[in-house]
C-alpha positions as CSV (number, residue, x, y, z in Angstrom):
1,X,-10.0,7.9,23.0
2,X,-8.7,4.0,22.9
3,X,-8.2,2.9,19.4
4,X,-7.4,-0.9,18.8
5,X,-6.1,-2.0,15.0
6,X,-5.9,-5.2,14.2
7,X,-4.2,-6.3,11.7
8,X,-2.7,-9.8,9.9
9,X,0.9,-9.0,9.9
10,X,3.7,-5.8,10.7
11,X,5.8,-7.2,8.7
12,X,7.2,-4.2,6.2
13,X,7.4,-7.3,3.2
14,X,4.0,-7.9,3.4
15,X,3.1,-4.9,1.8
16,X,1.9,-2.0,2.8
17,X,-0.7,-1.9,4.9
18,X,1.6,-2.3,7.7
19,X,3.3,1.5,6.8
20,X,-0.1,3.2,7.1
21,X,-0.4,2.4,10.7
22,X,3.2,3.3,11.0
23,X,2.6,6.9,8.9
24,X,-0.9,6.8,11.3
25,X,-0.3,6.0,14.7
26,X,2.5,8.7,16.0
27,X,-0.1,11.2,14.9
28,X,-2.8,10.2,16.8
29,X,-0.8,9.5,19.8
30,X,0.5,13.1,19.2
31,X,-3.5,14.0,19.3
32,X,-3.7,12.0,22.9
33,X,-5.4,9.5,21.5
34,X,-4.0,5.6,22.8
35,X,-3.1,3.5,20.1
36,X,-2.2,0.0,20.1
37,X,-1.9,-3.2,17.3
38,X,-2.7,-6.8,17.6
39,X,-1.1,-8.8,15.0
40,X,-0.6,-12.5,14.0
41,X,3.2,-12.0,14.4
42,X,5.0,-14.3,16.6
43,X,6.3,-12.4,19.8
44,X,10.1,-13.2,18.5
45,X,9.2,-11.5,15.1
46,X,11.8,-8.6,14.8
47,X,11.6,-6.8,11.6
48,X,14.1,-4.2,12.0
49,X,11.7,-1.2,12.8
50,X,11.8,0.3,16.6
51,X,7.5,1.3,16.7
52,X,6.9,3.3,19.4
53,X,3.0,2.3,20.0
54,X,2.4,-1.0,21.6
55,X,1.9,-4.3,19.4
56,X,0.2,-7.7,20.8
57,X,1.7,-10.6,18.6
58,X,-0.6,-12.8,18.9
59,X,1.2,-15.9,16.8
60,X,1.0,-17.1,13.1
61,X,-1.9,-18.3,11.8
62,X,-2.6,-21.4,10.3
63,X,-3.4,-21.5,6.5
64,X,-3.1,-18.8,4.0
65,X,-6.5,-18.0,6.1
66,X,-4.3,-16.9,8.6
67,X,-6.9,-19.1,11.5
68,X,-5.0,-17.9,14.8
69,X,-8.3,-19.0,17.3
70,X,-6.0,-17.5,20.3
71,X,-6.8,-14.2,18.4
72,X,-10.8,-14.3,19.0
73,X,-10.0,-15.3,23.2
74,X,-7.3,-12.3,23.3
75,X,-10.1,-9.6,21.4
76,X,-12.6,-11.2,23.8
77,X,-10.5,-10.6,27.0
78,X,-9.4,-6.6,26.0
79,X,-11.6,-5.3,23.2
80,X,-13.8,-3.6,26.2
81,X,-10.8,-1.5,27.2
82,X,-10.7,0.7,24.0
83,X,-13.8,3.0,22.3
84,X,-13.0,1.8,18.4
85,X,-11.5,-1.1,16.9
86,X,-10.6,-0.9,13.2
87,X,-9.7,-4.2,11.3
88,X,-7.3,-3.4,8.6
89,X,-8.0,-6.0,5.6
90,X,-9.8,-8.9,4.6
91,X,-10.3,-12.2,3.1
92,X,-8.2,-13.2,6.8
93,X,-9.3,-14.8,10.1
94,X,-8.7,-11.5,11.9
95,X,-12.0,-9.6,10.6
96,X,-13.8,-12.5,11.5
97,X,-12.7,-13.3,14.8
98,X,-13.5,-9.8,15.8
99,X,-17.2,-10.1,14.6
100,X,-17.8,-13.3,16.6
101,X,-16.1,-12.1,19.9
102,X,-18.0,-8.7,19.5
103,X,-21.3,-10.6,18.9
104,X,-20.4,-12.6,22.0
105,X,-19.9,-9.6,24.7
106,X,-22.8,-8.1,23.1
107,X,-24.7,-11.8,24.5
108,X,-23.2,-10.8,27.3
109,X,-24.8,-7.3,27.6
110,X,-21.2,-5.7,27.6
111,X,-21.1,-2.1,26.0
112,X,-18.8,-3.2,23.0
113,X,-16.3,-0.6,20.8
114,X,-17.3,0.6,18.0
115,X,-15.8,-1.1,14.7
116,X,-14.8,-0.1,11.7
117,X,-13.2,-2.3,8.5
118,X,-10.3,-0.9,6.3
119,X,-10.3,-2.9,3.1
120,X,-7.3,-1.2,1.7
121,X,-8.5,-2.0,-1.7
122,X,-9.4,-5.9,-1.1
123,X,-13.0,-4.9,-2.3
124,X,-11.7,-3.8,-5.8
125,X,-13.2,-5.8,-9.0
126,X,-9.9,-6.4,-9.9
127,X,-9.4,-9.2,-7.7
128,X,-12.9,-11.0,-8.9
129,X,-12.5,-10.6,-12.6
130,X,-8.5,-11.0,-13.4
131,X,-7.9,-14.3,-15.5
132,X,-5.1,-15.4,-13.5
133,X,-6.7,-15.1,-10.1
134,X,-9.9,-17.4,-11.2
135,X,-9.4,-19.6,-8.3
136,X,-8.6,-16.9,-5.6
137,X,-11.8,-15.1,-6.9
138,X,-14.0,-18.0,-6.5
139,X,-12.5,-18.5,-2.8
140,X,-13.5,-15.2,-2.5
141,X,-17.0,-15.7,-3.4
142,X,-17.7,-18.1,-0.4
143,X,-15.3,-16.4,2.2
144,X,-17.9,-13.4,1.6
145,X,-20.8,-15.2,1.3
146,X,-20.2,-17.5,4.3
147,X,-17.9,-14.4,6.4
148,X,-17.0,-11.3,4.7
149,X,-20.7,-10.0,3.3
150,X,-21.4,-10.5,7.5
151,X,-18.8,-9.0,9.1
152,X,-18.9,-5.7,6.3
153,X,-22.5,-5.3,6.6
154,X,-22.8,-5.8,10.7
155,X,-19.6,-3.3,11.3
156,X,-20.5,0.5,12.3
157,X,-18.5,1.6,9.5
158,X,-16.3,1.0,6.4
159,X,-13.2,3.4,5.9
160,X,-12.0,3.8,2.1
161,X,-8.3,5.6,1.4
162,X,-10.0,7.8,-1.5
163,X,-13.2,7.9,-3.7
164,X,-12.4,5.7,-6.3
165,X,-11.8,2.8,-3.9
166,X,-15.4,3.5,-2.2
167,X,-16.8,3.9,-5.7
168,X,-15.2,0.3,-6.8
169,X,-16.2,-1.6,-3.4
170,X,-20.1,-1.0,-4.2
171,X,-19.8,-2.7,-7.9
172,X,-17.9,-6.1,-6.4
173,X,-20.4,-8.2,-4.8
174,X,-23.9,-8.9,-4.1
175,X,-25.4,-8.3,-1.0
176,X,-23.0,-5.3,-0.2
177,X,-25.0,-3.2,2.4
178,X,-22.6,-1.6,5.0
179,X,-24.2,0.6,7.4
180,X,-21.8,3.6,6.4
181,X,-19.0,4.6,4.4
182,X,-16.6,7.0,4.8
183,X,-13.4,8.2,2.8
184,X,-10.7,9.0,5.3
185,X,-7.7,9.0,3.1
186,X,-4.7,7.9,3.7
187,X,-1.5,10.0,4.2
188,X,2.3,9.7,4.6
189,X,4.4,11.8,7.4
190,X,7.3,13.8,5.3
191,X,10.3,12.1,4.2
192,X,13.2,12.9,6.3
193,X,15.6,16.3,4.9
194,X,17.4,15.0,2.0
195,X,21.5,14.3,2.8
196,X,24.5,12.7,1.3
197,X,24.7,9.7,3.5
198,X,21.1,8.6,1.7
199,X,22.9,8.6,-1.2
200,X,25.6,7.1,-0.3
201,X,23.9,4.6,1.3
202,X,21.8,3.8,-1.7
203,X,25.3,3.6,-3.8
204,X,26.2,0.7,-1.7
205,X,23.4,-1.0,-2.1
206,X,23.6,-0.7,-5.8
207,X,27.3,0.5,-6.7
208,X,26.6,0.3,-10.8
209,X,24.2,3.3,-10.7
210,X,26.5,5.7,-9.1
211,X,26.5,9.3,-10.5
212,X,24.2,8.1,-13.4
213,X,20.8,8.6,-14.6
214,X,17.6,6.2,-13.5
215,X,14.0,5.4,-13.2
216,X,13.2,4.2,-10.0
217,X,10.6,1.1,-9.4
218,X,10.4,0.3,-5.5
219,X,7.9,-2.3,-4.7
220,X,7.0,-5.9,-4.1
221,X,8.3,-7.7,-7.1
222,X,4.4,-9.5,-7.8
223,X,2.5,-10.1,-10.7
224,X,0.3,-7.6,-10.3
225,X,2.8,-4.9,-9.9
226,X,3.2,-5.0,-13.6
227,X,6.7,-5.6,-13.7
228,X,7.6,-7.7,-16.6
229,X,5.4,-5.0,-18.8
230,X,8.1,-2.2,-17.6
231,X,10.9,-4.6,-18.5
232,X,9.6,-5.2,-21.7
233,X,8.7,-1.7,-22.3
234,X,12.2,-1.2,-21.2
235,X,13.8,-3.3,-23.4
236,X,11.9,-2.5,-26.4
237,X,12.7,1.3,-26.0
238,X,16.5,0.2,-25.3
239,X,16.6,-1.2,-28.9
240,X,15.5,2.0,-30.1
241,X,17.2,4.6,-28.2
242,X,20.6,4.4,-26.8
243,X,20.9,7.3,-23.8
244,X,18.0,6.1,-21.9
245,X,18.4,6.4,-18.1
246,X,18.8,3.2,-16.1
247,X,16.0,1.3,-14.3
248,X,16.3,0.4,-10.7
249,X,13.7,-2.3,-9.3
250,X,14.0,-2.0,-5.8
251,X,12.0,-5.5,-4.0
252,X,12.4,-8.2,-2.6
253,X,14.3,-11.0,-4.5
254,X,12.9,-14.0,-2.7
255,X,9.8,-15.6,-4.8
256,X,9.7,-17.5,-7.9
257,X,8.0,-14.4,-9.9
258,X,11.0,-12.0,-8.6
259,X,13.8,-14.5,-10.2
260,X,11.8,-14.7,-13.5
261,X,12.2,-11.1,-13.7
262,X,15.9,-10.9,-13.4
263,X,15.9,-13.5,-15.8
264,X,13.6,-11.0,-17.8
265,X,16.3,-8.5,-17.4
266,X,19.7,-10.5,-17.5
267,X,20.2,-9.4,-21.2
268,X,19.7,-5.6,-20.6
269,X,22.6,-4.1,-18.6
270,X,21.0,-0.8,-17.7
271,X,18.5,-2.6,-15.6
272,X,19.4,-3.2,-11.9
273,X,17.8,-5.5,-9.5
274,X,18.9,-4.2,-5.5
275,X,16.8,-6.0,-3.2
276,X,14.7,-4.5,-0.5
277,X,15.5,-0.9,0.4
278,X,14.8,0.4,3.4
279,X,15.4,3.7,5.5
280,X,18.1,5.7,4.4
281,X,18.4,3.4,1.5
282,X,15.3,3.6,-0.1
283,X,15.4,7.3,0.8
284,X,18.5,7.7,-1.5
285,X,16.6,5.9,-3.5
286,X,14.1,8.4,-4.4
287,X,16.1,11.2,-3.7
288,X,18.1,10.8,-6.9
289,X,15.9,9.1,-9.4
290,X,14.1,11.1,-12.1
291,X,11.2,10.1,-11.6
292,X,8.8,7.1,-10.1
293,X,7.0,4.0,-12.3
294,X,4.8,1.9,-10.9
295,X,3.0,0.6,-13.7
296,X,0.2,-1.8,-11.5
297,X,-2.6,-3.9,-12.6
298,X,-4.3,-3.1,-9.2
299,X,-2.9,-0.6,-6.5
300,X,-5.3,1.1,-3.9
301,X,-3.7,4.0,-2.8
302,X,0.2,2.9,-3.6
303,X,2.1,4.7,-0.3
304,X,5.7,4.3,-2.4
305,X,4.3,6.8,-5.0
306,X,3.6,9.0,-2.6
307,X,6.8,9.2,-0.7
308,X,8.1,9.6,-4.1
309,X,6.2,12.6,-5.1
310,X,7.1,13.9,-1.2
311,X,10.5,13.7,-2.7
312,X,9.4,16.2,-5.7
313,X,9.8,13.2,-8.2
314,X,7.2,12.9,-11.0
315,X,5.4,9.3,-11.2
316,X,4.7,7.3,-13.8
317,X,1.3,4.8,-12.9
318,X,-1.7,3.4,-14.4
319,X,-4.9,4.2,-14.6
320,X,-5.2,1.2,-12.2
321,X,-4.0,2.9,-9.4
322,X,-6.9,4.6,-7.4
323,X,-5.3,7.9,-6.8
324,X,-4.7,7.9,-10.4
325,X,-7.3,11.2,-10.8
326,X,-5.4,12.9,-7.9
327,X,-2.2,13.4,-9.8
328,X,-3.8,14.0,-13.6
329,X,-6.1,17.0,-11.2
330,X,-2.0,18.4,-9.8
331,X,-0.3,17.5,-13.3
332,X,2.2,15.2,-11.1
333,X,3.1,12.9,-13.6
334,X,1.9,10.6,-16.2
335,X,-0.9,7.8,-16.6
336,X,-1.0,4.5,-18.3
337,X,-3.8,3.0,-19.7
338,X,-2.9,-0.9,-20.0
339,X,-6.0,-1.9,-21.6
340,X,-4.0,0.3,-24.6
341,X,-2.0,-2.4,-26.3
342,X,2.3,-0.6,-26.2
343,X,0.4,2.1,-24.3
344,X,2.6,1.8,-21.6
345,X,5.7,1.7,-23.6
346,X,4.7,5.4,-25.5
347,X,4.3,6.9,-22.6
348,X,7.8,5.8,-21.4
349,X,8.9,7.2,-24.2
350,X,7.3,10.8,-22.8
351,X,9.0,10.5,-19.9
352,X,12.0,9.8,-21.3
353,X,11.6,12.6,-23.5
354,X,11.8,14.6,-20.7
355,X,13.7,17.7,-20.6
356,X,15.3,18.3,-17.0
357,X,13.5,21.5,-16.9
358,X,10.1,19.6,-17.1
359,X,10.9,17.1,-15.1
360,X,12.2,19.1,-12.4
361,X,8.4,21.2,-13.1
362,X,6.5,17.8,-12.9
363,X,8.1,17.1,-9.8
364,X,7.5,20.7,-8.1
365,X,3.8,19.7,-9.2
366,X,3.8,16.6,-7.9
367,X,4.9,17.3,-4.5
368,X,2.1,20.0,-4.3
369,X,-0.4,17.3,-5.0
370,X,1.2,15.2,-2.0
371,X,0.6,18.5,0.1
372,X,-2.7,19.2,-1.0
373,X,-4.4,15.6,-0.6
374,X,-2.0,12.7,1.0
375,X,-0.2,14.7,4.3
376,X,-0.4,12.7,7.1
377,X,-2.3,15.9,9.2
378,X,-5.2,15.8,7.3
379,X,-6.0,12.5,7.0
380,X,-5.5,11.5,10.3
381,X,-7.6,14.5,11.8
382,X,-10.5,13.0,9.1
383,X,-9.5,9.7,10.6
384,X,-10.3,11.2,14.4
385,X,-13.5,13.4,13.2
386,X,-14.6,10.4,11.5
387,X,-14.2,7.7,14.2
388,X,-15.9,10.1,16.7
389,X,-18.7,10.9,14.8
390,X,-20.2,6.9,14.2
């Protein structure tokens, strides 16, 4: 089997849609299937990661739209060499450039691929009904009346990373009729064997933390991470307790939101901004926290808490999150409800409240929930069965 993705952008600051074809592909090329990516990177793009499956870079696109039209001529000239093509997103030009040059070879008489969309949690409700994306939401309405509700609805199948995001997709917008659905999940390969050079490499990156006790928040610094709600909570519970372990916020530092937060934080010492983390980094990172917080507005799946709970660390989310039910079901950590006004902040207060003992239990548990519903083995042999049967 030939498997295309196609996909906006590899770049790892994008988010993180980019690391499930990097957690996805060795393993099917491990299965002897061929995998290759066209992107809308420019061919001199070098993000620092050596991928060993082959990626197209097509150029960037124009817009926020992403409109790339050398995209559509490149998917008309090779989509026939492979059996599937999955898109991975929406709301971009890449989903519809592939409808239009499929429905062209298919003028043609040409015996197209089979396709299949990955929304990665771009058909949650969230997006349409949060009062600070009223303008985005209303783009969104004609993109999928005019594009999306075409391409979703005229595509062999739709692949969701666990129920909950299926569930949520079918409640967004009118005139949703896919042909099929299918939850494939979404895995993470194991983190690498824990050493001393991670943390060692993670001290250098942030030399205040050394040897002391912290919380660990690694993701893009954005809005709907929920990020000024943990530094408030954070501060608040600072005023009232005095041996609370430090919070690292692990992100990039380079938008206007990002800088607001370090202003957020500039009066609380214990709370340390480090910039991007990657590799060895990043796993030091989670190697020596206590435990994970990602306290989001919005997250589909959320790979970072995963690798985290691969690490045996506990995680602190929201109810948000769709894998939320996943780690309530393995008792793997602890849930937020943010529609609870100081909800957040009280269960905070639990975690710090912590023994070690529990912690280091909440951790054992939340590794066996990464083992018995995110490993990368599983999901990509649902991926396989699933792409074979459409």
């Amino acid at each position: 089997m030939k498997i295309l993705h196609v996909i906006t952008s590899m770049n790892p600051k994008g988010g993180g849609v980019c690391q499930v074809l990097r957690n996805l592909n060795p393993y099917l090329s491990a299965k002897g299937i061929h995998v290759e990516v066209v992107s809308l990177d420019n061919e001199n793009d070098d993000f620092g990661i050596q991928d060993d499956f082959i990626i197209h870079k097509i150029g960037h696109g124009k817009t926020a739209y992403q409109y790339q039209p050398k995209l559509e001529k490149w998917l008309r000239a090779n989509v026939l060499n492979f059996d599937c093509v999955v898109v991975h997103g929406l709301w971009q030009y890449p989903n519809y450039a592939l409808n239009k040059a499929v429905l062209v070879l298919k003028e043609q008489n040409k015996k197209v691929p089979k396709v299949a969309i990955m929304p990665h949690g771009m058909l949650d409700p969230y997006f349409q009904k949060s009062p600070e994306r009223k303008w985005k939401a209303l783009r969104n309405e004609m993109v999928w009346s005019l594009i999306e509700k075409k391409c979703i609805n005229e595509a062999d199948i739709i692949f969701f990373t666990c129920d909950e995001e299926m569930r949520l997709a079918a409640t967004t917008f009118k005139g949703y009729k896919p042909l099929k659905t299918a939850n494939v999940g979404l895995g993470i390969q194991p983190p690498p064997i824990n050493t001393d050079s991670f943390k060692q490499t993670f001290y250098d990156k942030c030399p205040t933390i050394k040897e002391q006790r912290y919380f660990l928040f690694l993701s893009r610094i954005d809005e709907k991470k929920g990020v000024d709600l943990l530094i408030n909570a954070y501060n608040e519970l600072s005023k009232e307790k005095s041996d609370l372990p430090n919070l690292v916020i692990a992100g990039p530092l380079e938008t206007e939101y990002a800088e607001e937060m370090v202003q957020l934080a500039s009066a609380n010492q214990n709370i340390h901004f480090v910039g991007m983390l990657k590799d060895r980094a990043k796993w030091g990172a989670f190697y020596n926290c206590e435990a994970y917080l990602l306290p989001s507005h919005q997250e589909n799946f959320g790979i970072a808490i995963v690798e985290a709970m691969a690490c045996r660390k506990p995680v602190l989310i929201t109810k948000n999150i769709n894998i939320w039910s996943e780690i309530i079901k393995g008792d793997g950590g602890w849930i937020a409800n943010l529609q609870e006004k100081g909800n957040l902040k009280n269960v905070l207060s639990d975690l710090i409240n912590q023994s070690k003992d529990e912690l280091l239990l909440k951790g054992s548990n939340a590794f066996e929930t990464y083992q018995n519903n995110f490993k990368i083995e599983s999901c990509a042999d649902n991926f396989i069965k699933t792409l074979i049967s459409i």
